[in-house]
C-alpha positions, 0 to 999 in steps of 0.5 A, a space after each residue: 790767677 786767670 788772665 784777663 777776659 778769659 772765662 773761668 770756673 768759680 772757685 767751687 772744686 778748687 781748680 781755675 779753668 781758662 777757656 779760650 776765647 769763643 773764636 777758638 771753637 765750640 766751648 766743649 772743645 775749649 774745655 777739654 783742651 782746658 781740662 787736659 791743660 789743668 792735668 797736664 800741669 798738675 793743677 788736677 793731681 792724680 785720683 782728683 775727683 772732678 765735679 758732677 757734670 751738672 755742677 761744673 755746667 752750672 759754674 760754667 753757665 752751659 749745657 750739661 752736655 758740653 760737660 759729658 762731651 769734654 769729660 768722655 773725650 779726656 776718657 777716652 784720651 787716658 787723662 779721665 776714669 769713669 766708673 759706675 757709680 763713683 765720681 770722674 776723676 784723674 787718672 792715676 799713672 797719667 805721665 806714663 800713658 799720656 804723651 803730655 811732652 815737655 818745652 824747655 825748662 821742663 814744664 809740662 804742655 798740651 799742644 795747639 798742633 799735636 804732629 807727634 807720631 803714634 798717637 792715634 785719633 782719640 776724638 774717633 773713638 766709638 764712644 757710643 756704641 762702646 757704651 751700648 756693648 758694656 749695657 748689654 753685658 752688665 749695666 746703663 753707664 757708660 765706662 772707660 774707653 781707654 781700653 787698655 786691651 792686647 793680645 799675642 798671636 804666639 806659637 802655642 809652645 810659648 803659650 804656657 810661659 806667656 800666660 805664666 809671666 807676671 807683667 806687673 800692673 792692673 789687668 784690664 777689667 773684666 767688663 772691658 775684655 767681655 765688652 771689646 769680645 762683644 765690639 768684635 764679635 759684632 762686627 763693630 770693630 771692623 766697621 770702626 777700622 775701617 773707617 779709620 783707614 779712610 779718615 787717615 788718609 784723607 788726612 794724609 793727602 791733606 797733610 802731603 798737599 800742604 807740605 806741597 805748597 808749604 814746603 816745596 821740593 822737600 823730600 817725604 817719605 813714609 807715607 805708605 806706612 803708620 800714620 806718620 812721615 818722614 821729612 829728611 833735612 840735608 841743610 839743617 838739624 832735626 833736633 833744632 827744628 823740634 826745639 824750634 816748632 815748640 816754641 810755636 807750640 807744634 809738637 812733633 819729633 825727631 828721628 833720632 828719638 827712635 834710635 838707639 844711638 845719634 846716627 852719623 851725620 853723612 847717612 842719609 837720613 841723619 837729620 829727619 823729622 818725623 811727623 805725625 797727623 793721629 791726633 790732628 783735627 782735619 782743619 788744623 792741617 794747614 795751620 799746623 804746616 804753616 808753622 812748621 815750614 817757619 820753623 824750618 825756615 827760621 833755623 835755616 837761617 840761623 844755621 847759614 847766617 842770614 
């Protein structure tokens, strides 16, 4: 059952929603994070039709634009489909593409302060003017923004294998390949990298001035690369500092979950933690170091005894 004096859903569709209190931000924020908490649990199995927008905005007692927002965010994050004519629903596949993660125990969690690396921004997605690329192709709905779009630049000697090579899998639909050669073509996905490069670092200065005051003297590395950075601890385990910032729920990595094999405990970057700031809003910076510096403090004191 729901806790106590938290909001909820009627029982209509079958599925309890818990929304954070009020405090916690604006109520479509709070219901994104409830929705993608109901998959990530498997409260919402794979290929579940969500309710109309206007019918969850009526079990909720709000705007149906609150609805449209939480459910084109979860679109946009690979968790929803949205197609024309048919029902939202759950994606198909959702533990394969989205990076869900695990605390002990195995149980799945959606994050409060999300620092791990190679998740880009999702929230920035050009929602909008994806939209208004696909109704200039072929219709007035908006489809999914979880593209699922790549190319090779390969010698033209490989060409032949490549395109003959069965990858396995759904392509892409045909509607997204011709709306994303039209957002290229147009100008829009220049203008919308752009404007990632800057929103990333700003994030990153903010990310590195915190660290600063945080966690004075910790070397940082990685900084002029992805959007991610490296902190290397000398006098405590990346791996327990991971485990232990979970329990604060912060979630990020360590560098040994990129390796092959452990490094050796006298390399230099043995024990490193890989931080990630794609998908972490600007005003979750702070609080997100804040933990983390506890966490790294509460196992330094744990692995010198005091």
């Amino acid at each position: 059952m729901p806790s106590a004096g938290r909001e909820q859903t009627g029982p209509a569709w079958g599925t309890f929603l818990e929304l954070e209190p009020p405090a916690e931000g604006p109520l479509h924020a709070r219901l994104t994070r409830a929705l993608r908490t109901a998959v990530t649990s498997g409260r919402l199995a794979a290929g579940s039709s969500l309710p109309a927008s206007r019918v969850l905005a009526a079990d909720l007692r709000c705007s149906r634009w609150v609805v449209t927002e939480a459910y084109a965010q979860l679109v946009a994050e690979g968790y929803f489909e949205a197609r024309s004519g048919s029902a939202t629903r759950v994606r198909a596949h959702t533990g394969g593409s989205v990076r869900g993660g695990a605390r002990e125990g195995g149980d799945c969690w959606t994050p409060r302060y999300d620092l791990l690396p190679g998740v880009p921004d999702l929230r920035a997605f050009p929602r909008k003017r994806w939209a208004d690329m696909v109704r200039a192709a072929t219709t007035d709905k908006t489809l999914s923004p979880a593209v699922r779009l790549g190319w090779i630049a390969a010698p033209e000697r490989w060409t032949a294998a490549l395109t003959a090579r069965d990858t396995g899998g759904t392509p892409p639909p045909v509607i997204d390949q011709d709306a994303f050669t039209r957002f290229v073509s147009s100008g829009s996905y220049d203008r919308h990298l752009r404007a990632s490069r800057l929103r990333y670092k700003r994030r990153r200065d903010h990310l590195l001035r915190e660290l600063e005051a945080r966690l004075p003297g910790q070397p940082v590395g990685g900084a002029a690369a992805g959007f991610h950075l490296l902190l290397p601890l000398t006098d405590c385990p990346a791996g327990a500092v991971v485990e232990e910032a979970a329990r604060a729920d912060v979630r990020l990595a360590s560098l040994d979950d990129y390796r092959a094999a452990p490094a050796a405990t006298d390399t230099p970057t043995a024990s490193t933690l890989v931080v990630g700031y794609g998908n972490l809003t600007d005003q979750a910076v702070p609080g997100a170091v804040q933990r983390l510096a506890h966490a790294i403090e509460r196992v330094r004191a744990k692995e010198h005894g005091t």
